[in-house]
Chimera marker file (.cmm) of the C-alpha trace (Angstrom):
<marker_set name="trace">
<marker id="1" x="79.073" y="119.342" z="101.359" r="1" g="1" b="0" radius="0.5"/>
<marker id="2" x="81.552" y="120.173" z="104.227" r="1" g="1" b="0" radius="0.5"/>
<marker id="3" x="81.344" y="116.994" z="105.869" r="1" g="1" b="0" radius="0.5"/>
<marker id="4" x="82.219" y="115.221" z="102.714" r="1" g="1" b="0" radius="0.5"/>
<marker id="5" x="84.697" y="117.456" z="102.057" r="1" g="1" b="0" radius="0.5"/>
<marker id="6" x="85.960" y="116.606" z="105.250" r="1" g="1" b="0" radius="0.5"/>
<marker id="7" x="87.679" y="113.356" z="105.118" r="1" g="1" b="0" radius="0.5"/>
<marker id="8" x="89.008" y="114.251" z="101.417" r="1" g="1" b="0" radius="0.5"/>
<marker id="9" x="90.956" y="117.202" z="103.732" r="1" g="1" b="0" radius="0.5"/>
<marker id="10" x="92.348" y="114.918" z="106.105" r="1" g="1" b="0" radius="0.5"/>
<marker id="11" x="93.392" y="112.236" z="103.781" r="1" g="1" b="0" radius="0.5"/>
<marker id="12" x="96.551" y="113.628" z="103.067" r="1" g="1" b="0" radius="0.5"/>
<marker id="13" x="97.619" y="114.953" z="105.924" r="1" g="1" b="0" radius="0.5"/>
<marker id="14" x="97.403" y="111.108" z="107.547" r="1" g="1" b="0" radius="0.5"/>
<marker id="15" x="99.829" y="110.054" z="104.564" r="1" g="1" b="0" radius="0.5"/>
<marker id="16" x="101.708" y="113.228" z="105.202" r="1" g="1" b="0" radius="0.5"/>
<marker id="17" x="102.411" y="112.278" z="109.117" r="1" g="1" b="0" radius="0.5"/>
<marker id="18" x="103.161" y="108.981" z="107.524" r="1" g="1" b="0" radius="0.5"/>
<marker id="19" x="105.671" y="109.819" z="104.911" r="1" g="1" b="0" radius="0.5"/>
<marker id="20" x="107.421" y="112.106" z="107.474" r="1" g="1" b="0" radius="0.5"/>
<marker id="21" x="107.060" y="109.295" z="110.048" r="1" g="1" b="0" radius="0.5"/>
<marker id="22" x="108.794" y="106.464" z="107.581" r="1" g="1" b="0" radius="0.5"/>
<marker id="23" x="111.598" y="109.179" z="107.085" r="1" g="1" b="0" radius="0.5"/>
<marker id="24" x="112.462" y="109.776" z="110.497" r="1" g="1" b="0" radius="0.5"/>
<marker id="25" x="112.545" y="105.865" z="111.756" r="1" g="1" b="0" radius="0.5"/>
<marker id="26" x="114.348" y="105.157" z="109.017" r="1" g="1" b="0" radius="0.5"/>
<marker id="27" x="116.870" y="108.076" z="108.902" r="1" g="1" b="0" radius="0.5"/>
<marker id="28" x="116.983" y="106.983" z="113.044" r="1" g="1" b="0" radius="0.5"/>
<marker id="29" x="117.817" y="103.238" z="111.585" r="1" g="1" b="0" radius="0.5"/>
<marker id="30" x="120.815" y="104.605" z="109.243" r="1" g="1" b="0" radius="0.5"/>
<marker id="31" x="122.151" y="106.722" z="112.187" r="1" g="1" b="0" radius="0.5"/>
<marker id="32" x="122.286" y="103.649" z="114.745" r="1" g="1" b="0" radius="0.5"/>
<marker id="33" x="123.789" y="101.507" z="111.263" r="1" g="1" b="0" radius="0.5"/>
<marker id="34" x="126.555" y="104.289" z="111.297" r="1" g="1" b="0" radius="0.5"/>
<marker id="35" x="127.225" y="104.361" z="115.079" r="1" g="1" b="0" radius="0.5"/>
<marker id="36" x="127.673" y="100.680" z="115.265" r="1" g="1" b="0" radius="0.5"/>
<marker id="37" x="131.442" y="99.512" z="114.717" r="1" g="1" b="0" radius="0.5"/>
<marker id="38" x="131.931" y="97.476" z="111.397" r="1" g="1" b="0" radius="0.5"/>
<link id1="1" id2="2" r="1" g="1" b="0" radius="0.2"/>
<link id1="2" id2="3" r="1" g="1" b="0" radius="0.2"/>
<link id1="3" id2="4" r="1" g="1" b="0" radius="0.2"/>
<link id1="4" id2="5" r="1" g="1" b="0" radius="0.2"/>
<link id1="5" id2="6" r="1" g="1" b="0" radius="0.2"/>
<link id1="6" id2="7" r="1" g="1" b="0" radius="0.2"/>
<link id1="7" id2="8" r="1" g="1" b="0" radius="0.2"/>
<link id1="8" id2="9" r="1" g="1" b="0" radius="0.2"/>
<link id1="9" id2="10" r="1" g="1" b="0" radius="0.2"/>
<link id1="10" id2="11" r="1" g="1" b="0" radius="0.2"/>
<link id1="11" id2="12" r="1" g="1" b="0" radius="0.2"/>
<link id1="12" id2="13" r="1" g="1" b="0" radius="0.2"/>
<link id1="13" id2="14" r="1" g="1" b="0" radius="0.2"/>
<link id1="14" id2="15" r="1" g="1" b="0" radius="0.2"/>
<link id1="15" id2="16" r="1" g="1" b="0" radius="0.2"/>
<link id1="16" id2="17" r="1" g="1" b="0" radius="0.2"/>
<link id1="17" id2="18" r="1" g="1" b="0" radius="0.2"/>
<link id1="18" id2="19" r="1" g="1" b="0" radius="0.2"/>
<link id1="19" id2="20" r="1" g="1" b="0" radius="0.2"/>
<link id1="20" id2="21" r="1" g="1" b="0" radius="0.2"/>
<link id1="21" id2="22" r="1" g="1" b="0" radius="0.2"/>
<link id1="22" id2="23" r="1" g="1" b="0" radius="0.2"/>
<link id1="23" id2="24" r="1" g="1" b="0" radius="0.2"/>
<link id1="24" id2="25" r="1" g="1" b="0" radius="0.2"/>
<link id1="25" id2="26" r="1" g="1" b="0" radius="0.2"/>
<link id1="26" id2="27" r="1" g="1" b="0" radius="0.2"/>
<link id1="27" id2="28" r="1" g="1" b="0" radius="0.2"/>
<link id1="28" id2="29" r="1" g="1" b="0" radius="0.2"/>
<link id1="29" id2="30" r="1" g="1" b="0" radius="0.2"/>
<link id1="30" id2="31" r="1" g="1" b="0" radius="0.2"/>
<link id1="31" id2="32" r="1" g="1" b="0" radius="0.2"/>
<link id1="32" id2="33" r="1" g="1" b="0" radius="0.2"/>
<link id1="33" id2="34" r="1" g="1" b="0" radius="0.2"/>
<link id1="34" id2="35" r="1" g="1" b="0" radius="0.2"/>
<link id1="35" id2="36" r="1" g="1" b="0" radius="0.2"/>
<link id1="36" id2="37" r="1" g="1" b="0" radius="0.2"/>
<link id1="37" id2="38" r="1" g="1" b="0" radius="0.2"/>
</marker_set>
């Protein structure tokens, strides 16, 4: 049971560190948009 259990653990964390890591590169994209003269 703790080996299937497992994976269902680390599931969300890996779409955790993704949702956090989408946030960041694109909160680091708005930044450079709003540093860049218009």
């Amino acid at each position: 049971m703790p080996k299937i259990n497992e994976p269902n653990k680390r599931a969300p964390d890996i779409a955790f560190s993704l949702k956090i890591h989408c946030i960041l590169w694109r909160g680091h994209q708005l930044a450079a948009l709003k540093h860049v003269p218009t």
